[in-house]
PDBQT receptor file of N, H, CA, C and O in Angstrom, charges set to zero:
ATOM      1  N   UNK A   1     102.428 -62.118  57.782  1.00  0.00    +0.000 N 
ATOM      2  CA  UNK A   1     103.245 -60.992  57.330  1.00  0.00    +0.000 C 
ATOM      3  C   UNK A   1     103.278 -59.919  58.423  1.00  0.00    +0.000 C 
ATOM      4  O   UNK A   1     102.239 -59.455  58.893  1.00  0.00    +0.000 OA
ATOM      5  N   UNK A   2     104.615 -59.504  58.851  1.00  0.00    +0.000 N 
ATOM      6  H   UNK A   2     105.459 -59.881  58.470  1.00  0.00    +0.000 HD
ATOM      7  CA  UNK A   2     104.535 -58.564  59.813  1.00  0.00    +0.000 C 
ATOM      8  C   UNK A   2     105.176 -57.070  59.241  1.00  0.00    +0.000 C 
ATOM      9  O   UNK A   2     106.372 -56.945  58.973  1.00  0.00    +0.000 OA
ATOM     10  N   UNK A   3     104.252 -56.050  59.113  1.00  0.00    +0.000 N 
ATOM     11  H   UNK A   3     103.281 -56.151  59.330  1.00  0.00    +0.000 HD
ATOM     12  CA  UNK A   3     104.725 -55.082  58.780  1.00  0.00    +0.000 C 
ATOM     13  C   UNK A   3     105.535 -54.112  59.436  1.00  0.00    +0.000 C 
ATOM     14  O   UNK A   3     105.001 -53.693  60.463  1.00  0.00    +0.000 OA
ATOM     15  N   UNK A   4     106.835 -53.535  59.140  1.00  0.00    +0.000 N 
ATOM     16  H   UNK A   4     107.269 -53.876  58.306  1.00  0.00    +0.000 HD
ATOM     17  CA  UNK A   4     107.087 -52.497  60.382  1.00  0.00    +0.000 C 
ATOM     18  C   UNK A   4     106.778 -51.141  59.910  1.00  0.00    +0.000 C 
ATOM     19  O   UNK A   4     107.740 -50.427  59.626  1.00  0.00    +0.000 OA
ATOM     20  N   UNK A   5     105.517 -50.639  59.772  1.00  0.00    +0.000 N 
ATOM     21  H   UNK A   5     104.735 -51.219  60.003  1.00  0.00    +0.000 HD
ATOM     22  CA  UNK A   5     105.226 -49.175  59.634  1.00  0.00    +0.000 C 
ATOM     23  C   UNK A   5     104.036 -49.014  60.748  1.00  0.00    +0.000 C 
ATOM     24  O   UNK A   5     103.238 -49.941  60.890  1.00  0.00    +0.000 OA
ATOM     25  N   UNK A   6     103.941 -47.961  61.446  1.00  0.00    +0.000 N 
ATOM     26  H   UNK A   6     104.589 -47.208  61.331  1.00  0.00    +0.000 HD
ATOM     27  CA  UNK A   6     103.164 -47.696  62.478  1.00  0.00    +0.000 C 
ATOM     28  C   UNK A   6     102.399 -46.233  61.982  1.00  0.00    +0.000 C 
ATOM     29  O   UNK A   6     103.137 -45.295  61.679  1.00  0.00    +0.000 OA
ATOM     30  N   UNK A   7     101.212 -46.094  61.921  1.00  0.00    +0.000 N 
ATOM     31  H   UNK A   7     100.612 -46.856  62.167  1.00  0.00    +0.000 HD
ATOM     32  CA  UNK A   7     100.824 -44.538  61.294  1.00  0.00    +0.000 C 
ATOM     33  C   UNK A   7     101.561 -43.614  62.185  1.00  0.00    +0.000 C 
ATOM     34  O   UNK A   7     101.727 -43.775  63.394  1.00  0.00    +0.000 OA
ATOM     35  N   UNK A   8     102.013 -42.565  61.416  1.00  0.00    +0.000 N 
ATOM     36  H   UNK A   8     101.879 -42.434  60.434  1.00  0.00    +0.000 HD
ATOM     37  CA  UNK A   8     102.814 -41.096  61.581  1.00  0.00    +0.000 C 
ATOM     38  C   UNK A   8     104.228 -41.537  60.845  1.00  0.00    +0.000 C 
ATOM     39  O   UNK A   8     104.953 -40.664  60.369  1.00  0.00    +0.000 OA
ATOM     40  N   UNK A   9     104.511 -42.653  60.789  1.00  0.00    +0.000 N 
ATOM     41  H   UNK A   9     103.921 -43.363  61.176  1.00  0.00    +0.000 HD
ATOM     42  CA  UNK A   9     105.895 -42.913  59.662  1.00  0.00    +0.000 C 
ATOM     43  C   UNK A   9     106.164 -42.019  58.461  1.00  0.00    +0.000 C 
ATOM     44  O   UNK A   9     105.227 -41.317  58.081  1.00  0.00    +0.000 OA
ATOM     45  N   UNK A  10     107.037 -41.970  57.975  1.00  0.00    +0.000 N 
ATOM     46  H   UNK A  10     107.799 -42.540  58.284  1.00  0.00    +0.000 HD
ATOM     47  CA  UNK A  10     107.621 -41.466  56.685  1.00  0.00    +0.000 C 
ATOM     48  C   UNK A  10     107.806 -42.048  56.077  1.00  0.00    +0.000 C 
ATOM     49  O   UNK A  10     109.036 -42.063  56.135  1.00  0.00    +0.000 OA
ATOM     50  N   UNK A  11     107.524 -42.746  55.319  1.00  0.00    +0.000 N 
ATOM     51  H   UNK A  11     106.526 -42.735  55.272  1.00  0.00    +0.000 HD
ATOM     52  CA  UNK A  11     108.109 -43.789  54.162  1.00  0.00    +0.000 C 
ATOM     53  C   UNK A  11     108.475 -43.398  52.565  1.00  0.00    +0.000 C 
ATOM     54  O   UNK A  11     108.412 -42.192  52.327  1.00  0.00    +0.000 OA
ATOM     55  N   UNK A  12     108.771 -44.087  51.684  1.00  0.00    +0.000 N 
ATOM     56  H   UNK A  12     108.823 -45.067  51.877  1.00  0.00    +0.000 HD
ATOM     57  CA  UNK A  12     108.692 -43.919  50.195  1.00  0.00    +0.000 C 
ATOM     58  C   UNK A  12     108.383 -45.157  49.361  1.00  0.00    +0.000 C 
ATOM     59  O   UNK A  12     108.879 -46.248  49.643  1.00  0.00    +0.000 OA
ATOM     60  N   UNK A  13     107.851 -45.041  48.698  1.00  0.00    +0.000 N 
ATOM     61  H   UNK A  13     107.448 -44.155  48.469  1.00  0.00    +0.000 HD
ATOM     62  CA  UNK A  13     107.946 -45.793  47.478  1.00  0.00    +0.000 C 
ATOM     63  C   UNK A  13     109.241 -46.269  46.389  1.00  0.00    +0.000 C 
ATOM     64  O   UNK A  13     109.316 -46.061  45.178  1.00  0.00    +0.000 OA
ATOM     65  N   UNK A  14     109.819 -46.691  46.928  1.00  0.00    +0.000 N 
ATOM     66  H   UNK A  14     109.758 -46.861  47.912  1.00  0.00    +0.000 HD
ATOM     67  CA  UNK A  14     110.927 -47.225  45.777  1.00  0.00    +0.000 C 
ATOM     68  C   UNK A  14     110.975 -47.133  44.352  1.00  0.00    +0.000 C 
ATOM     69  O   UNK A  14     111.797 -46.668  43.563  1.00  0.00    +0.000 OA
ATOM     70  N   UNK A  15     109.137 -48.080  44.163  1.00  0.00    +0.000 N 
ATOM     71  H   UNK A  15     108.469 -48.458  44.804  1.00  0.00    +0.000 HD
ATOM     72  CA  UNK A  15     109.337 -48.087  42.621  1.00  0.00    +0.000 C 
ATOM     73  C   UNK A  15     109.060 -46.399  42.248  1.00  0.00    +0.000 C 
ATOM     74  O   UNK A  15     109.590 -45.994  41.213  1.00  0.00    +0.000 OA
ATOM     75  N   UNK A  16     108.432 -45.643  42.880  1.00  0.00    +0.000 N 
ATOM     76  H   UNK A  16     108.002 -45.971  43.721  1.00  0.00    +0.000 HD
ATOM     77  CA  UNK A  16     107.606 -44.504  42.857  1.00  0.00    +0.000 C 
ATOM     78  C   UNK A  16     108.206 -43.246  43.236  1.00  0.00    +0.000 C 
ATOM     79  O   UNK A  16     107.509 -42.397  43.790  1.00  0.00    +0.000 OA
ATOM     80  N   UNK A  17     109.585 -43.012  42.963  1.00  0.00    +0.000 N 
ATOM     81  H   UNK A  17     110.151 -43.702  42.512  1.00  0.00    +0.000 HD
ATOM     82  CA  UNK A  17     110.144 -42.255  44.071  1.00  0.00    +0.000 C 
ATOM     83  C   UNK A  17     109.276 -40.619  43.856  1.00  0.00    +0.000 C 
ATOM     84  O   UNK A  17     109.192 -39.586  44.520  1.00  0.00    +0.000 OA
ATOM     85  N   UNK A  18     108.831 -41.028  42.769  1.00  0.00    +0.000 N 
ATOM     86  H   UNK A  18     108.899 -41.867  42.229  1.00  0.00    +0.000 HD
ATOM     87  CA  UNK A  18     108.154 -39.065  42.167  1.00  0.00    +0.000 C 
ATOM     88  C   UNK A  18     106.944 -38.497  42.815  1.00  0.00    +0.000 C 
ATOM     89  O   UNK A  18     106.344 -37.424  42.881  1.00  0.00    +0.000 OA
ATOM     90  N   UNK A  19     106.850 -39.886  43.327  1.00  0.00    +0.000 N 
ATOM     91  H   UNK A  19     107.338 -40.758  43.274  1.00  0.00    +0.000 HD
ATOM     92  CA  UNK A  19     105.665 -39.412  44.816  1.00  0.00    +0.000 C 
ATOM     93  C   UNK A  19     105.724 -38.922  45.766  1.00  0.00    +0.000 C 
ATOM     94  O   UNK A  19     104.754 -38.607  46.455  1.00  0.00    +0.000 OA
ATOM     95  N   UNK A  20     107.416 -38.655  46.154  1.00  0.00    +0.000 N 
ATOM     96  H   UNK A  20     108.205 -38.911  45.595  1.00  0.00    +0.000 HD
ATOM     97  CA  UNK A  20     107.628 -37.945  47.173  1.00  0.00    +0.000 C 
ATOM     98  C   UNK A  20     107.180 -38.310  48.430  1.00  0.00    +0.000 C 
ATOM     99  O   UNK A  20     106.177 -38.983  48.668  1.00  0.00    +0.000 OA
ATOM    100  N   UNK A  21     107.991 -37.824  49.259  1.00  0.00    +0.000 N 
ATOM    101  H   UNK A  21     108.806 -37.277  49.066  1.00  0.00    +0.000 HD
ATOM    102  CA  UNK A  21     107.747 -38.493  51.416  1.00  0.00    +0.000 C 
ATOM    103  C   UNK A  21     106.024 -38.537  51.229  1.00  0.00    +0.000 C 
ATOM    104  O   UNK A  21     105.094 -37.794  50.913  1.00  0.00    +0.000 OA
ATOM    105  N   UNK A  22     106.313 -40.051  51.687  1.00  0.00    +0.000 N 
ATOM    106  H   UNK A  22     107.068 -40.654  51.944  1.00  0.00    +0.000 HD
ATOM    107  CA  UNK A  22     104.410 -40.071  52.640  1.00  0.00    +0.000 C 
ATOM    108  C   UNK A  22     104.360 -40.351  53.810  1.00  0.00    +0.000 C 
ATOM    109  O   UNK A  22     105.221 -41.012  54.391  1.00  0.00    +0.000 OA
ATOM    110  N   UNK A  23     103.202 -39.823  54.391  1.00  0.00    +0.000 N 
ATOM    111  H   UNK A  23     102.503 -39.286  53.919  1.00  0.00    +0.000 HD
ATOM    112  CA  UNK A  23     103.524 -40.086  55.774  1.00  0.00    +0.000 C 
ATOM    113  C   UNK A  23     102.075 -41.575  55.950  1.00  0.00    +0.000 C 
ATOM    114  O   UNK A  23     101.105 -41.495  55.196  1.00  0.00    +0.000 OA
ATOM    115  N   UNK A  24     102.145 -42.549  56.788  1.00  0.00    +0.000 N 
ATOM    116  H   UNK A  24     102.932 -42.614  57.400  1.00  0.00    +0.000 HD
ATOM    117  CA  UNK A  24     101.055 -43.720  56.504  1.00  0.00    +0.000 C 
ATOM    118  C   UNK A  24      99.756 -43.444  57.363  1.00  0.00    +0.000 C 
ATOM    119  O   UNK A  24      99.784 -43.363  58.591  1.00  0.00    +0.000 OA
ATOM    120  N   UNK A  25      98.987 -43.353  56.845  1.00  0.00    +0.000 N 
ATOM    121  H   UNK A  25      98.965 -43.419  55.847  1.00  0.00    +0.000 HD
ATOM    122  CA  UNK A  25      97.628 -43.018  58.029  1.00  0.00    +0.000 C 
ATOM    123  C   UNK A  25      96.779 -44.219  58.585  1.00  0.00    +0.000 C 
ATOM    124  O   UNK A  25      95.974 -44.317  59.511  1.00  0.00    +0.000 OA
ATOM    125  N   UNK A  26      97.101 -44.781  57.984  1.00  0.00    +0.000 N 
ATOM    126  H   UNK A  26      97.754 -44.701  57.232  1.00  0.00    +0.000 HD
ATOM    127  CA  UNK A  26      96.252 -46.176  58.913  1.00  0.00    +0.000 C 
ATOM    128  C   UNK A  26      96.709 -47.741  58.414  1.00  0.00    +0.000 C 
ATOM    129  O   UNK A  26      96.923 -47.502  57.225  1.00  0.00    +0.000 OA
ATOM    130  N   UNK A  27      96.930 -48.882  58.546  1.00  0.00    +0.000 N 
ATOM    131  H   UNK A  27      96.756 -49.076  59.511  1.00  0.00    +0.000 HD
ATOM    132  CA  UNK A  27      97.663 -50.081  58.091  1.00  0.00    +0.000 C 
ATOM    133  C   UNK A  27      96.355 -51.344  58.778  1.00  0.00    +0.000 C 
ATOM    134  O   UNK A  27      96.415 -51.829  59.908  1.00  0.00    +0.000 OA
ATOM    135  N   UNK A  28      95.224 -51.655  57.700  1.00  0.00    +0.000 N 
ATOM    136  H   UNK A  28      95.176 -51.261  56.782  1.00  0.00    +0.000 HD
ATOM    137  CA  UNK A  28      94.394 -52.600  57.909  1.00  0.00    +0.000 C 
ATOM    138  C   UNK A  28      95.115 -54.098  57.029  1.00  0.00    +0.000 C 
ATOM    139  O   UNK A  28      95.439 -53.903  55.857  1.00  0.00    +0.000 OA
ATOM    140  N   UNK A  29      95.301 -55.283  57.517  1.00  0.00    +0.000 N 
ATOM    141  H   UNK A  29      95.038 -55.441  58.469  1.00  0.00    +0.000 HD
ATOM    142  CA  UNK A  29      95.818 -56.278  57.485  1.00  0.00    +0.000 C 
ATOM    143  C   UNK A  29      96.995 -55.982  56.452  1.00  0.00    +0.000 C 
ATOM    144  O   UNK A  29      98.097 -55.848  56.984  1.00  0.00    +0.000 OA
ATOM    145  N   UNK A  30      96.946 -55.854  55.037  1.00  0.00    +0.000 N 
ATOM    146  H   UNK A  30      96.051 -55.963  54.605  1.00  0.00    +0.000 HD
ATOM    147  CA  UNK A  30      98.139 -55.935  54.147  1.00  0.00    +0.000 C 
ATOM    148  C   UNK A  30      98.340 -54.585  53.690  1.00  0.00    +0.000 C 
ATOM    149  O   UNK A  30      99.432 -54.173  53.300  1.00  0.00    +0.000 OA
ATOM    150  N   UNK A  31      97.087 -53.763  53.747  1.00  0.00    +0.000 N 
ATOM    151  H   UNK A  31      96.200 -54.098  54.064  1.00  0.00    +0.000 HD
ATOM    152  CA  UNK A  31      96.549 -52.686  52.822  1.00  0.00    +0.000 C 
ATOM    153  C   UNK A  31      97.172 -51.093  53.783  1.00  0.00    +0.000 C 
ATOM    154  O   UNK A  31      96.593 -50.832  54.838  1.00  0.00    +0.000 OA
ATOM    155  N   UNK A  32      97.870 -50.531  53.494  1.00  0.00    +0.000 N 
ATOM    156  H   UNK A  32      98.340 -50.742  52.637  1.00  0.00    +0.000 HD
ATOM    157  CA  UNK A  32      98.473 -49.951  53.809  1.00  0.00    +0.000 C 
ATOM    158  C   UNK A  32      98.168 -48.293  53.222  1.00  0.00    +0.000 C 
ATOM    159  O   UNK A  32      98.356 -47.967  52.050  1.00  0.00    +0.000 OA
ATOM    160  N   UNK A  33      97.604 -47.242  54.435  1.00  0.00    +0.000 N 
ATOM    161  H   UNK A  33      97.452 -47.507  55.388  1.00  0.00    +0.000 HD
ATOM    162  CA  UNK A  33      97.246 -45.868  53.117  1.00  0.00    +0.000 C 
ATOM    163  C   UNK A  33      98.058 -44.951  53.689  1.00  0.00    +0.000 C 
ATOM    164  O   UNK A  33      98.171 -44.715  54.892  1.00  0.00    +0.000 OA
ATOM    165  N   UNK A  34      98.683 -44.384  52.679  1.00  0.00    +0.000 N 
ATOM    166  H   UNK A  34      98.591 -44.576  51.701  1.00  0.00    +0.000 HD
ATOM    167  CA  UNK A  34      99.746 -43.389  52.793  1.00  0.00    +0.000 C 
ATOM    168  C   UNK A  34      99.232 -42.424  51.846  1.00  0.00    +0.000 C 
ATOM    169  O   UNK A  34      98.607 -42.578  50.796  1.00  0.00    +0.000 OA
ATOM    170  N   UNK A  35      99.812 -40.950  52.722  1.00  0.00    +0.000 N 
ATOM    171  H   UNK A  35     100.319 -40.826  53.574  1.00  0.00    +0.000 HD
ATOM    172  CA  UNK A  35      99.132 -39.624  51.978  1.00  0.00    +0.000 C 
ATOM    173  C   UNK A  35     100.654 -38.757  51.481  1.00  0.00    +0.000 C 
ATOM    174  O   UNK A  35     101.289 -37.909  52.108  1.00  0.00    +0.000 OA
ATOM    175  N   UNK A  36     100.923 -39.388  50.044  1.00  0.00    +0.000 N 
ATOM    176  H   UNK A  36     100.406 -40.076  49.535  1.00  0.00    +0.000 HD
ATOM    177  CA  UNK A  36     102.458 -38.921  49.625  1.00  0.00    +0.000 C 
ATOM    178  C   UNK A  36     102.067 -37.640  48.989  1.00  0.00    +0.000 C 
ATOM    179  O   UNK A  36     101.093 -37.582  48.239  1.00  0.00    +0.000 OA
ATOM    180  N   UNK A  37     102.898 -36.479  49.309  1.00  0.00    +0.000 N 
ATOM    181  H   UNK A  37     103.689 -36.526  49.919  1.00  0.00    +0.000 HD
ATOM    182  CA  UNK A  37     103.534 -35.243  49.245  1.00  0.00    +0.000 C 
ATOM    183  C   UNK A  37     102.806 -34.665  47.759  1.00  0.00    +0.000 C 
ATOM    184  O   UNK A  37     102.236 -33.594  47.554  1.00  0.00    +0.000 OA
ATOM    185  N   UNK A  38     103.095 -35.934  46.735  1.00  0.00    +0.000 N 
ATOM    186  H   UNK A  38     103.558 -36.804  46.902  1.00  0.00    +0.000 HD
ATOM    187  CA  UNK A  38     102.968 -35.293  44.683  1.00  0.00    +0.000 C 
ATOM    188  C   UNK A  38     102.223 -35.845  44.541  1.00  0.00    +0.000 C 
ATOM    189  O   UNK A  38     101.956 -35.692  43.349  1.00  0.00    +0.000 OA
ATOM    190  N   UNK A  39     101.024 -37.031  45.280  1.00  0.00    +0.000 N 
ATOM    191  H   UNK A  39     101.241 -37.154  46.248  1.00  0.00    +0.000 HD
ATOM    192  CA  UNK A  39      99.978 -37.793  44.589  1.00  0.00    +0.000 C 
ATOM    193  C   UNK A  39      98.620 -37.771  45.571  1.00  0.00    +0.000 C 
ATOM    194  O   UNK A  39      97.474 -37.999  45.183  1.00  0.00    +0.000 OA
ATOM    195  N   UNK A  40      99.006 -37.461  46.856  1.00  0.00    +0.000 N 
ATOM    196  H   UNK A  40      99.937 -37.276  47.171  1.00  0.00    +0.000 HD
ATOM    197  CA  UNK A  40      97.914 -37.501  47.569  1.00  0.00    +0.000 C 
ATOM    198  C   UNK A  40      97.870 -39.090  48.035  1.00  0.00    +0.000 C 
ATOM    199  O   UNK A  40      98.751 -39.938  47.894  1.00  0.00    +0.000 OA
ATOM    200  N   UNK A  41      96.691 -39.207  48.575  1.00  0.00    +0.000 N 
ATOM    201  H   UNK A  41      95.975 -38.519  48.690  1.00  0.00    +0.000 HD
ATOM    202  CA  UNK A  41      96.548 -40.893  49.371  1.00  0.00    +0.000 C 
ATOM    203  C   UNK A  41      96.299 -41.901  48.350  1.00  0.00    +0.000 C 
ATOM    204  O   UNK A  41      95.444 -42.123  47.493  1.00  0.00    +0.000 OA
ATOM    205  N   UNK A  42      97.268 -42.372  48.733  1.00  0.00    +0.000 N 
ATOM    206  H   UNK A  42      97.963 -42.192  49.429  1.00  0.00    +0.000 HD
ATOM    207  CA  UNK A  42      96.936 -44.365  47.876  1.00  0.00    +0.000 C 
ATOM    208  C   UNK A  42      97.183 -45.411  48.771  1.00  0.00    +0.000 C 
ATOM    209  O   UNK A  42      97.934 -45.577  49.732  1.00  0.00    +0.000 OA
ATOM    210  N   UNK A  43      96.409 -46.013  48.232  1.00  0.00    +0.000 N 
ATOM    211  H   UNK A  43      95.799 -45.878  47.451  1.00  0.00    +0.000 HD
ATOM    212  CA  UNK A  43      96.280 -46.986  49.247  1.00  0.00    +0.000 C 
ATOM    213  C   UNK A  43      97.168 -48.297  49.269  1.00  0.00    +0.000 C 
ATOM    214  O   UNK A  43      96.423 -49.181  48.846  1.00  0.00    +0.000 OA
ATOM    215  N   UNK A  44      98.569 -48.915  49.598  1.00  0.00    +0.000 N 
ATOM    216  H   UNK A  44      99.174 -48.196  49.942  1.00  0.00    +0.000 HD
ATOM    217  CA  UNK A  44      99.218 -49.731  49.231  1.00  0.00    +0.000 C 
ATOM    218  C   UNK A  44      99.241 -51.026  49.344  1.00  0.00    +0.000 C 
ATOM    219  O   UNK A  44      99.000 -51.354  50.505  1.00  0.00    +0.000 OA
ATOM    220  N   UNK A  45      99.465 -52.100  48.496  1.00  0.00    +0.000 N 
ATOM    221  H   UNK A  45      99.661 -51.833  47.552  1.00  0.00    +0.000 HD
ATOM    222  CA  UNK A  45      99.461 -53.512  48.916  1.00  0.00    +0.000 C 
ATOM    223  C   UNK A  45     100.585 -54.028  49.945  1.00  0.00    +0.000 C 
ATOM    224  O   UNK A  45     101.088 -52.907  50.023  1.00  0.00    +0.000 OA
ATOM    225  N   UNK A  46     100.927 -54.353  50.306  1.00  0.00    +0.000 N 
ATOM    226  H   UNK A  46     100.519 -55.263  50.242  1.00  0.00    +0.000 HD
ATOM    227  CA  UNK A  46     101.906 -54.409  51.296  1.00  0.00    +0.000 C 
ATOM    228  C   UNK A  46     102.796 -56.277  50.548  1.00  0.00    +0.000 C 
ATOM    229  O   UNK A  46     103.984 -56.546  50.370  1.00  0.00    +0.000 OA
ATOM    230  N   UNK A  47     101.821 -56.933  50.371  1.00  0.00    +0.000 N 
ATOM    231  H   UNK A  47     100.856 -56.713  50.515  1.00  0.00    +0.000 HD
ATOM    232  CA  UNK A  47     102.414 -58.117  49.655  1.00  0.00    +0.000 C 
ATOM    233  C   UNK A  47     103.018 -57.567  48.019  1.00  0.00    +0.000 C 
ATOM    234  O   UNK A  47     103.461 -58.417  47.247  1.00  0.00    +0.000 OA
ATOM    235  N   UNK A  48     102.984 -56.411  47.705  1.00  0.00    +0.000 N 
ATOM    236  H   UNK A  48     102.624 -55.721  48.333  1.00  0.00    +0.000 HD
ATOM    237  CA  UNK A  48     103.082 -56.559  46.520  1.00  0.00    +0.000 C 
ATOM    238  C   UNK A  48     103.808 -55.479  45.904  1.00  0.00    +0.000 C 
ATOM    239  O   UNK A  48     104.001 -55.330  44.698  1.00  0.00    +0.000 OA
ATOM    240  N   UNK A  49     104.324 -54.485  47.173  1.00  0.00    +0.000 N 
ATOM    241  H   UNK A  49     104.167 -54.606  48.153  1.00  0.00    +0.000 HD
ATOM    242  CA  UNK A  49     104.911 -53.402  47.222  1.00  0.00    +0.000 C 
ATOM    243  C   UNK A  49     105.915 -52.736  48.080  1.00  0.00    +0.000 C 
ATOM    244  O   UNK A  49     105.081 -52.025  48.640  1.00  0.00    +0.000 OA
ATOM    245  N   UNK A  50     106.958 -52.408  48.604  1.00  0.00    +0.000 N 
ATOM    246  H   UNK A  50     107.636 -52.986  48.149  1.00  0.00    +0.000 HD
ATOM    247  CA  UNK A  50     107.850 -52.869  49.966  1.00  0.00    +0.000 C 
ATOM    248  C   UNK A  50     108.116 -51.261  50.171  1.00  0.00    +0.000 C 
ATOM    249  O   UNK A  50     109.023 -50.702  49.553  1.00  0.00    +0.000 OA
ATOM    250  N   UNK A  51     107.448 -50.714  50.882  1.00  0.00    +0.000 N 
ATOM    251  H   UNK A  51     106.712 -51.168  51.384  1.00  0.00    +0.000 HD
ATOM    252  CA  UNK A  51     108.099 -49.384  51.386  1.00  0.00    +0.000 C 
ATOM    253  C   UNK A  51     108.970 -48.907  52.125  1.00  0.00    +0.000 C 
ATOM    254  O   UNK A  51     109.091 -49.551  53.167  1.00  0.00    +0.000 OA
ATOM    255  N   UNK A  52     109.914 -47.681  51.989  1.00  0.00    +0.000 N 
ATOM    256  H   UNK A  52     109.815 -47.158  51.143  1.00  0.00    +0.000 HD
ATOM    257  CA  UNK A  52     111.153 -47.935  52.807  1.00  0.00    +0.000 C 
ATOM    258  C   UNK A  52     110.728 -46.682  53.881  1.00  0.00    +0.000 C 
ATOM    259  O   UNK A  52     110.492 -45.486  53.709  1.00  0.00    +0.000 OA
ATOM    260  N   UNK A  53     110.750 -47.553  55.055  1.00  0.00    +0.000 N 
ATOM    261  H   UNK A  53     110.941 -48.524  55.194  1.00  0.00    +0.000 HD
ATOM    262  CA  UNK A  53     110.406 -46.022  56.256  1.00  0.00    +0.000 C 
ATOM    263  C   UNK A  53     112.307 -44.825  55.984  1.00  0.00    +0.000 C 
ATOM    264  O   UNK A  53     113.367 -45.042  55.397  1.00  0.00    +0.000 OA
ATOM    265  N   UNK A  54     111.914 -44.007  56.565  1.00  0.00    +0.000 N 
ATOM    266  H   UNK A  54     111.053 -43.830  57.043  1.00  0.00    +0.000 HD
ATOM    267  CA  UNK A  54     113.085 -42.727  56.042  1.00  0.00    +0.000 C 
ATOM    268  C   UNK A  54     112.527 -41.990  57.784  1.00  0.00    +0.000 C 
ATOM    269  O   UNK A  54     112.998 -40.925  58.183  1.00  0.00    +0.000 OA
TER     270      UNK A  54
């Protein structure tokens, strides 16, 4: 699986849009942690969740 997010990105959550812009802080094999704007850091599956860089 090749991801295209590089930390300092902007991305969103699709299913999630109420989370507002995150920006990604670090991307270890699938697991992906982004610190969004209305929720603070979560940590994302990357197989199981498709974020759209912005």
């Amino acid at each position: 699986m090749i991801l295209d997010y590089d930390p300092g990105d902007k991305v969103i959550n699709p299913a999630n849009k109420e989370w507002g812009i995150g920006q990604v802080q670090s991307i270890i094999n699938e697991k992906v942690t982004v610190n969004f704007e209305n929720v603070g850091k979560k940590v994302i599956n990357a197989k199981n969740i498709i974020l759209e860089k912005i």
